[in-house]
MIROMAR-573783 format. One record per residue (C-alpha): residue number from 1; residue in three letters; x, y, z. Coordinates in nm, 3 decimals, always signed. Example, Ala and Ser with C-alpha at 12.3 -4.5 7.8 and 13.67 -1.06 7.14 Angstrom:
BEGIN
> n	res	xx	yy	zz
> 1	ALA	+1.230	-0.450	+0.780
> 2	SER	+1.367	-0.106	+0.714
***
This chain:
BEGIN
> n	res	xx	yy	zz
> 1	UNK	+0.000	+0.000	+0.000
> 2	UNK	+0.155	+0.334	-0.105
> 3	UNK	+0.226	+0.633	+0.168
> 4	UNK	-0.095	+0.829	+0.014
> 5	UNK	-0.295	+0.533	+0.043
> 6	UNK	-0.231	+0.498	+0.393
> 7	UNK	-0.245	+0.899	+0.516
> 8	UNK	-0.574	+0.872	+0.354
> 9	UNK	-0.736	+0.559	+0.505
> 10	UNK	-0.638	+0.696	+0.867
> 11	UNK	-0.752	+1.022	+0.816
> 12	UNK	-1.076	+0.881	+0.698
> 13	UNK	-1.058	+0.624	+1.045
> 14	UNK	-0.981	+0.933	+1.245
> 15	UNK	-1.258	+1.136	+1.093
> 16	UNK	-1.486	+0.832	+1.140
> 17	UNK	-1.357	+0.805	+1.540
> 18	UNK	-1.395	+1.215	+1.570
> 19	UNK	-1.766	+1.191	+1.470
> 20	UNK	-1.851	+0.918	+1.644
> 21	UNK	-1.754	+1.089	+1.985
> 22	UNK	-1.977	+1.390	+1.919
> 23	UNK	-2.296	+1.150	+1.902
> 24	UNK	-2.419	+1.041	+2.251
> 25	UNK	-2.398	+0.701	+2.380
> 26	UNK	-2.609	+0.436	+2.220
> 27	UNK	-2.718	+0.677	+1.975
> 28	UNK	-2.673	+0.536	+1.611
> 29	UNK	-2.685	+0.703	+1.276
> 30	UNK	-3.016	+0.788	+1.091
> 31	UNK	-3.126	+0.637	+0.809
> 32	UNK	-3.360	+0.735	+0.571
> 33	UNK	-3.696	+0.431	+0.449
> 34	UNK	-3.543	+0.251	+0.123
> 35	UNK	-3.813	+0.367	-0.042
> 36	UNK	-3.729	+0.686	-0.020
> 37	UNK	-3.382	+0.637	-0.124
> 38	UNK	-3.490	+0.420	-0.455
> 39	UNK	-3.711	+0.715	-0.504
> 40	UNK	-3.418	+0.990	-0.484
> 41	UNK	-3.150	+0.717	-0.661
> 42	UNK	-3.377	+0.729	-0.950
> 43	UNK	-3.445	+1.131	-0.982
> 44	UNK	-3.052	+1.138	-1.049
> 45	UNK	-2.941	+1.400	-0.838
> 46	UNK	-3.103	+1.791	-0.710
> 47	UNK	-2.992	+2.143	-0.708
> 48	UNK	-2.891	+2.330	-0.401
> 49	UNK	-2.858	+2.670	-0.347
> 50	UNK	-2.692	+2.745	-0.070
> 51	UNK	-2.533	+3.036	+0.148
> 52	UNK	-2.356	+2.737	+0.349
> 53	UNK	-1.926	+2.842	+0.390
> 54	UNK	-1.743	+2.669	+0.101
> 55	UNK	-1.521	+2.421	+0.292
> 56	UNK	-1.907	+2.282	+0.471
> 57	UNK	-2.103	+2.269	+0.195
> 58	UNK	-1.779	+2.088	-0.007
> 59	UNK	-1.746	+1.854	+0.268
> 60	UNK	-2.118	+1.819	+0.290
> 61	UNK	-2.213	+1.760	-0.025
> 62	UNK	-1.904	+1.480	-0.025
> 63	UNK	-2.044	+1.288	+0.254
> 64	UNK	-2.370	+1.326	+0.131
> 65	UNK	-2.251	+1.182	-0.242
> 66	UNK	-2.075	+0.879	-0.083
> 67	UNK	-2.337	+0.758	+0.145
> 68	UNK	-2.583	+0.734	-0.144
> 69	UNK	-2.368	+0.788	-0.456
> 70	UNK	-2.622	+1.047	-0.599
> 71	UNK	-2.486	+1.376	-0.751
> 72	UNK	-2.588	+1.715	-0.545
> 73	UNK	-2.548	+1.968	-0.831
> 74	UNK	-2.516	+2.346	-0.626
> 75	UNK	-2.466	+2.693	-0.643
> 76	UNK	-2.273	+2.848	-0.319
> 77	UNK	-2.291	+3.246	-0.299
> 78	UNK	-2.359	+3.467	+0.001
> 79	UNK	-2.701	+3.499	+0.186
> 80	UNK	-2.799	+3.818	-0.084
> 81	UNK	-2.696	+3.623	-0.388
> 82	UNK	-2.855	+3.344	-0.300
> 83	UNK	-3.183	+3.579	-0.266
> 84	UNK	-3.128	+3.725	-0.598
> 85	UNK	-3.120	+3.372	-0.743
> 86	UNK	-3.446	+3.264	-0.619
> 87	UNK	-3.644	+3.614	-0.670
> 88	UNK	-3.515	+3.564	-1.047
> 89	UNK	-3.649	+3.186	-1.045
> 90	UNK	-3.978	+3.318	-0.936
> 91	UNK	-3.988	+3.603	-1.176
> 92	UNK	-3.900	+3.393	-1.503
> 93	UNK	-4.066	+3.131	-1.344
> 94	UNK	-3.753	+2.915	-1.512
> 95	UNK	-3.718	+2.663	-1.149
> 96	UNK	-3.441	+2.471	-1.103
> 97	UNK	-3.335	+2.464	-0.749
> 98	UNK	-3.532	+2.208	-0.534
> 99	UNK	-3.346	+2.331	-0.174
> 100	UNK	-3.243	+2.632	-0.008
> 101	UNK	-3.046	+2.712	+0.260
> 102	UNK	-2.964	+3.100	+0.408
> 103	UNK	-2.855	+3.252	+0.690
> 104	UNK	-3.108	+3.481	+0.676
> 105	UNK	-3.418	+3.334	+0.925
> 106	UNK	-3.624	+3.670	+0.848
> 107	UNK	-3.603	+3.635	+0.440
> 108	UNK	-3.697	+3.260	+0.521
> 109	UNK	-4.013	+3.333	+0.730
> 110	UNK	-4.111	+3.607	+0.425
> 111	UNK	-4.077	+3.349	+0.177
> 112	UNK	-4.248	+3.103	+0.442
> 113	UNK	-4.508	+3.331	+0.409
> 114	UNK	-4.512	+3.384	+0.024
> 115	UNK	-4.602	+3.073	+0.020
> 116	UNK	-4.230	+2.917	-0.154
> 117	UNK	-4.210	+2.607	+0.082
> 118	UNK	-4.353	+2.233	+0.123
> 119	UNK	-4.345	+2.092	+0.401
> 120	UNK	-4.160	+1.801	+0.505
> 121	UNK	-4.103	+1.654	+0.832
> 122	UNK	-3.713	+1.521	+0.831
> 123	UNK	-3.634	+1.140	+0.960
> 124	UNK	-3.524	+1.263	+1.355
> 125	UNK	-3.676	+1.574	+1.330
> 126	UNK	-3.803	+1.479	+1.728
> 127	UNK	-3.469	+1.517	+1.815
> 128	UNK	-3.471	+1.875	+1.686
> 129	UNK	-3.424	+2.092	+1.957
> 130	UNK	-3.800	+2.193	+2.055
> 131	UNK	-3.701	+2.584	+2.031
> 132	UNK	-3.630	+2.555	+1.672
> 133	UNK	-3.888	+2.348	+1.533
> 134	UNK	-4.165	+2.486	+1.295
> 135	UNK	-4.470	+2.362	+1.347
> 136	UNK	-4.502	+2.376	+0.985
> 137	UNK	-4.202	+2.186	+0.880
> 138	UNK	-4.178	+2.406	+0.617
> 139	UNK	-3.844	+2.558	+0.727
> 140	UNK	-3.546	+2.346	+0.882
> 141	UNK	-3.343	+2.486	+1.133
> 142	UNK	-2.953	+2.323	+1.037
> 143	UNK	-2.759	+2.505	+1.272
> 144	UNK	-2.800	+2.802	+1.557
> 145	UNK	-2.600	+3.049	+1.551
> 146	UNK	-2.364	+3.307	+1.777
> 147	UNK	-2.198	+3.647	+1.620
> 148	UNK	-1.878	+3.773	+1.801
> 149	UNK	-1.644	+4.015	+1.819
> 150	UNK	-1.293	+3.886	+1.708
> 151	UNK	-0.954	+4.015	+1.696
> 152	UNK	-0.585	+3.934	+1.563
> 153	UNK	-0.377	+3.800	+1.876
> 154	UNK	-0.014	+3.959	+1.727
> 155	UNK	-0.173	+4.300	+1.689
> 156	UNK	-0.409	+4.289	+1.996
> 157	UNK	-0.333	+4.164	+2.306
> 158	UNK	-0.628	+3.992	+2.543
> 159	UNK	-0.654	+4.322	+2.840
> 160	UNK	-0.665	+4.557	+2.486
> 161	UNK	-0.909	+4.359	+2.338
> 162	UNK	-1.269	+4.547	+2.321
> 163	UNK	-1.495	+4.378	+2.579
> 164	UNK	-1.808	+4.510	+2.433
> 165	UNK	-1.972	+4.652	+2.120
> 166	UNK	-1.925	+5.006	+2.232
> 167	UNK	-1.577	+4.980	+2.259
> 168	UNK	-1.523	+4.983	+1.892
> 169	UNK	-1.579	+5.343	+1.973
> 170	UNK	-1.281	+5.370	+2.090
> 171	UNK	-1.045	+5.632	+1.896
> 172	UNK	-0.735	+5.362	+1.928
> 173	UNK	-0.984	+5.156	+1.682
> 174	UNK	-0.985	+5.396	+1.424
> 175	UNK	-0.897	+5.281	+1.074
> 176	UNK	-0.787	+4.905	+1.246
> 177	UNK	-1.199	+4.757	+1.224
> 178	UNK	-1.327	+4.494	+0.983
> 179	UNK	-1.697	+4.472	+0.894
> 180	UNK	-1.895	+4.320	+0.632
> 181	UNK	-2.211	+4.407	+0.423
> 182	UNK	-2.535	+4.350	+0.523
> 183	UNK	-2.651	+4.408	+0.145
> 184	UNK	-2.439	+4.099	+0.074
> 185	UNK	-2.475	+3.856	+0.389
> 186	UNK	-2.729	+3.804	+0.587
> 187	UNK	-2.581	+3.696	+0.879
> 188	UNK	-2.465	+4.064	+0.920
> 189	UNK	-2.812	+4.199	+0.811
> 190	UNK	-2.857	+4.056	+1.178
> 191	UNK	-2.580	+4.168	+1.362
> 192	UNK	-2.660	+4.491	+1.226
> 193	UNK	-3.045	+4.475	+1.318
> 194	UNK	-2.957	+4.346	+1.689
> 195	UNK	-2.694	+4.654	+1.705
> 196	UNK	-2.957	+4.877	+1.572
> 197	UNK	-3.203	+4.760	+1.813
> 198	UNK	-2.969	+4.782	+2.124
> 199	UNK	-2.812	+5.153	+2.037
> 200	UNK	-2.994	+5.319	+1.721
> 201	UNK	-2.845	+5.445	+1.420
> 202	UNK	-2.605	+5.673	+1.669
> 203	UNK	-2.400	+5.362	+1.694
> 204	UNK	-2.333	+5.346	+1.347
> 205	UNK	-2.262	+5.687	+1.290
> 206	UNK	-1.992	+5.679	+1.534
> 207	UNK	-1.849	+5.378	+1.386
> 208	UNK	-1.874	+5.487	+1.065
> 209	UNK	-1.646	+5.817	+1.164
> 210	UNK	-1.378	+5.531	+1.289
> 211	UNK	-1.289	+5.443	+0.925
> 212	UNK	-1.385	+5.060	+0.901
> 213	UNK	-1.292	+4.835	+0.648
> 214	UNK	-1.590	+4.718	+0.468
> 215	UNK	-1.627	+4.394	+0.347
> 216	UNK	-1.886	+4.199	+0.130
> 217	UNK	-1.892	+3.863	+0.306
> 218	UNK	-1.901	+3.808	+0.658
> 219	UNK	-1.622	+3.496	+0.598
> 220	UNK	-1.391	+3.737	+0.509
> 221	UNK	-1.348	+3.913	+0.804
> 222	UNK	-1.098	+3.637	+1.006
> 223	UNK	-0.906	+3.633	+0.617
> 224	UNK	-0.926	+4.043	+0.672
> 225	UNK	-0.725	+4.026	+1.015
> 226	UNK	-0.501	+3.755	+0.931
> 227	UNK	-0.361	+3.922	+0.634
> 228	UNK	-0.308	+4.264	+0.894
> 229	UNK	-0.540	+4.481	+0.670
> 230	UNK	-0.762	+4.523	+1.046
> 231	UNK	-0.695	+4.393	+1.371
> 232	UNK	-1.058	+4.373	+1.497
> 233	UNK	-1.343	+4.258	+1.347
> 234	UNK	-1.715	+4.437	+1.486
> 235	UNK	-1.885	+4.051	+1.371
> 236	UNK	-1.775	+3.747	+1.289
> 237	UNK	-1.953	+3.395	+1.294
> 238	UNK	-1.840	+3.207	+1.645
> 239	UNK	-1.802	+2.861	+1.426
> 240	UNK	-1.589	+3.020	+1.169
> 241	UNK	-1.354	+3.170	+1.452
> 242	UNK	-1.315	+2.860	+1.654
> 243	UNK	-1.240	+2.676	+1.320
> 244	UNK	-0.911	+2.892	+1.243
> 245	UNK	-0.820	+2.885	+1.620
> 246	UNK	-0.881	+2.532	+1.588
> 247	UNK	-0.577	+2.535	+1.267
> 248	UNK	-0.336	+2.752	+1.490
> 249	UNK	-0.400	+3.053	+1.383
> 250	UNK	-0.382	+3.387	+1.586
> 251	UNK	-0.750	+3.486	+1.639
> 252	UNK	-0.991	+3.514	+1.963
> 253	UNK	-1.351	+3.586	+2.005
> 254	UNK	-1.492	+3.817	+2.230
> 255	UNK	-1.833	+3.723	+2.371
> 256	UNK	-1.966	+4.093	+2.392
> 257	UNK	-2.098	+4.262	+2.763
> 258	UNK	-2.413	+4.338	+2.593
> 259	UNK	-2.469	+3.954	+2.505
> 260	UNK	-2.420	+3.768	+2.176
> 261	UNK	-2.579	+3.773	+1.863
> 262	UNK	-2.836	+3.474	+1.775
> 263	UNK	-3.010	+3.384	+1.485
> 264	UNK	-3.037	+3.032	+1.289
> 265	UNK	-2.917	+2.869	+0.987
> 266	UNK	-3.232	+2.766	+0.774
> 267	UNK	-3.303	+2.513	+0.495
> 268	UNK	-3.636	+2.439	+0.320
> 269	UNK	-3.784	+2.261	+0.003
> 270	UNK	-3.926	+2.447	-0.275
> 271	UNK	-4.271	+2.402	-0.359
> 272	UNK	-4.105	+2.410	-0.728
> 273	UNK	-3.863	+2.128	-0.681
> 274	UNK	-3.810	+1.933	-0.957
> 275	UNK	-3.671	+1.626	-0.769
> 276	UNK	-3.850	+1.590	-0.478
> 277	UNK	-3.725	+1.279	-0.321
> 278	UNK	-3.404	+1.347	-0.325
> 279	UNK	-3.429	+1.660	-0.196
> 280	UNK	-3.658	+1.507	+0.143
> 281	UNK	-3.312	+1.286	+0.108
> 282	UNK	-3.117	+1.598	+0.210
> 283	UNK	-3.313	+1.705	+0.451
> 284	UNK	-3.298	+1.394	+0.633
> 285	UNK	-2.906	+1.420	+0.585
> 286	UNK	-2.890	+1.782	+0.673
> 287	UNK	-3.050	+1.678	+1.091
> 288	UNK	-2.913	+1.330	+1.077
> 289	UNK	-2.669	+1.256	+1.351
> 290	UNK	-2.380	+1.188	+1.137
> 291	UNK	-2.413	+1.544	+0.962
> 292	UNK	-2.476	+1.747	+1.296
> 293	UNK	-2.216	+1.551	+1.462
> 294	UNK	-1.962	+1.679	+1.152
> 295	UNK	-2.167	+2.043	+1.213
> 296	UNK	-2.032	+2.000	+1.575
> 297	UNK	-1.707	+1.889	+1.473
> 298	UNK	-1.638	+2.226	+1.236
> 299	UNK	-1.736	+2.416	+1.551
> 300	UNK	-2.094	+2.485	+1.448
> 301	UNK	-2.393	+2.400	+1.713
> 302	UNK	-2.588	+2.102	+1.649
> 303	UNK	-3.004	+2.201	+1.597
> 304	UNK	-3.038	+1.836	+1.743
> 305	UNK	-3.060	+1.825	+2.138
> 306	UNK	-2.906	+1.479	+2.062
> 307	UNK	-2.555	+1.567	+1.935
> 308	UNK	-2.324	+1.715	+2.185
> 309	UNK	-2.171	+2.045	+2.042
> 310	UNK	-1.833	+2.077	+1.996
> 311	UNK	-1.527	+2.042	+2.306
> 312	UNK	-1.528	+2.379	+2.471
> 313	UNK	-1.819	+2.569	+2.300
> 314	UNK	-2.027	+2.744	+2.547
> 315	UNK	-2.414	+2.614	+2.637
> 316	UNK	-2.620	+2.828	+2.435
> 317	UNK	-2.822	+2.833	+2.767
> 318	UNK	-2.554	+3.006	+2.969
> 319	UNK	-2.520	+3.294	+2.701
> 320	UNK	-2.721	+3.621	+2.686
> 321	UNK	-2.881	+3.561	+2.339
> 322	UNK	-2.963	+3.871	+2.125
> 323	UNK	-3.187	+3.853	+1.874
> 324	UNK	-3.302	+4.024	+1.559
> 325	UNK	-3.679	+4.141	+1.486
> 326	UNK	-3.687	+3.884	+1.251
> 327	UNK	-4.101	+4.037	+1.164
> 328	UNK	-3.945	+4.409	+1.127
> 329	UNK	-3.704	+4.255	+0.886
> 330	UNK	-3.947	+4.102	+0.688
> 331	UNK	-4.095	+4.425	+0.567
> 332	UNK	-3.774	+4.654	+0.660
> 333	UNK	-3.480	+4.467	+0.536
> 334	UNK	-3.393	+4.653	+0.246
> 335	UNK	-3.425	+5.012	+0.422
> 336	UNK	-3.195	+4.898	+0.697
> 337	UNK	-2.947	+4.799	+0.458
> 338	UNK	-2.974	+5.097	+0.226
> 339	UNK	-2.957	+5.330	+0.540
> 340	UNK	-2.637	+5.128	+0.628
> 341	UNK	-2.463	+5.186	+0.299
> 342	UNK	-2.562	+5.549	+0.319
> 343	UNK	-2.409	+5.541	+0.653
> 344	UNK	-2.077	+5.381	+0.556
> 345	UNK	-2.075	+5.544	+0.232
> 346	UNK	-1.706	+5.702	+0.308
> 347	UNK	-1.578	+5.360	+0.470
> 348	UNK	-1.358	+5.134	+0.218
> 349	UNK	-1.483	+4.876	+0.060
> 350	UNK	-1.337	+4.563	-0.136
***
């Protein structure tokens, strides 16, 4: 057996041992009815769009591919691309996704509303933490989520470090702050709204007037620091964070004073889908065990009460959870964001 043959079998036995520990004891992984897999097998394959970070939905869609050797054909942009995709789909009426996933809960509960989802009841979806479930099961709640404050370890050192989201009004932060574009991700469309909620537009003014570095995507903000083109960033996903920590590299999260940003990561089948069964396939994928234990494993929470999340994450229950007006944002969305870009209109961009 070659070298390369070898590295790769025990990194697949590793990965293998590393997921296993994240599911509880006794606990075995989910498996979809056969007939439901002959179903999807014969369909051929689905279309995803997604707003999932690349390296997930790669390794997703990988382990999803080998368990049932079906081909998951999807497009990954940003929460607002995704949106643009599927506002086009309906206008042309030209369908071809059959899932979506955003992380963007109030767009999802608009659409909800619209009318855009079926529902569909996952295999395990009991063991969905009772706090997400909708009673619908027309939305799918993959991951929760936590927004934090994060800085560069070499430039900033821990009793510097801002403690709260106030102290990025601090003049030593001019022209050294990160943030990204709520007109482009939708997790920051609800940082932004839970900032906006806590302190008004005053907040923003005064961080506009300290010169940030503005950002489209809200996964570029640990590449921004890293690279030394800021040294703080105002929000940055908690998984993402722990992730680079996790690969040595000089970052650390600040849970802020005021509490910590909370939203979820949604998925849902169109009403449009094309391939039906193998998209129910995915969903049962996307909450099954071995997925959420790999979700725990990247640093992301499990939505099932039944995985453990990952070594050293904080209970969700022992944070102060902020939240967005997710039914403001349904109808406000777009003036928030313009009113942000007006705001920030002097702040560079990339």
């Amino acid at each position: 057996m070659s070298r390369e043959k070898l590295f790769y079998g025990v990194k697949c036995l590793f990965s293998a041992f590393a997921l296993a520990a994240l599911l509880l004891p006794g606990q075995a992984a989910a498996e979809s009815s056969p007939e439901l897999i002959k179903a999807a097998k014969a369909e051929g394959g689905f279309v995803l769009y997604t707003a999932m970070q690349r390296k997930v939905i790669q390794e997703s869609v990988e382990m999803f591919q080998k368990k049932y050797d079906i081909k998951v054909t999807y497009v990954r942009k940003g929460s607002g691309g995704t949106i643009q995709l599927i506002e086009a789909e309906r206008d042309t009426k030209n369908f071809k996704a059959d899932v979506v996933d955003l992380w963007d809960p109030a767009t999802f509960r608009y659409w909800k509303e619209q009318g855009l989802f079926m529902s569909y009841k996952p295999d395990g979806g009991d063991n969905i933490a009772k706090n997400l479930i909708d009673p619908d099961w027309e939305i799918v709640v993959a991951s929760p989520v936590t927004e934090v404050i994060v800085y560069n370890t070499r430039a900033v050192k821990p009793a510097e470090a801002p403690k709260s989201f106030k102290d990025l009004l601090d003049p030593k932060w001019k022209g050294r702050l990160g943030h990204s574009d709520p007109n482009y991700s939708g997790s920051t469309t609800m940082g932004v709204n839970i900032l906006l909620n806590m302190y008004g537009w005053d907040f923003y003014d005064k961080l506009a007037a300290q010169k940030p570095l503005v950002v489209k995507s809200i996964g570029a903000i640990p590449r921004l620091l890293l690279t030394g083109e800021a040294d703080v960033g105002v929000l940055s996903i908690d998984a993402d964070i722990k992730d680079f920590i996790a690969n040595g590299e000089p970052l650390a999260v600040v849970y802020a004073k005021e509490g910590v940003p909370f939203y979820t990561w949604d998925a849902a089948i169109l009403k449009t889908a094309t391939h039906v069964n193998t998209a129910k396939l995915w969903m049962d994928f996307l909450i099954s065990p071995e997925h959420q234990a790999y979700l725990a494993e990247r640093k992301y929470y499990p939505s099932r009460a039944d995985v453990k999340p990952a070594k050293g994450a904080p209970n969700l229950s022992s944070l102060k959870l902020l939240k967005p007006d997710l039914k403001w944002l349904q109808t406000h969305k777009k003036e928030q964001n313009d009113k942000f870009k007006k705001v920030m209109r002097d702040a560079v961009r990339k």
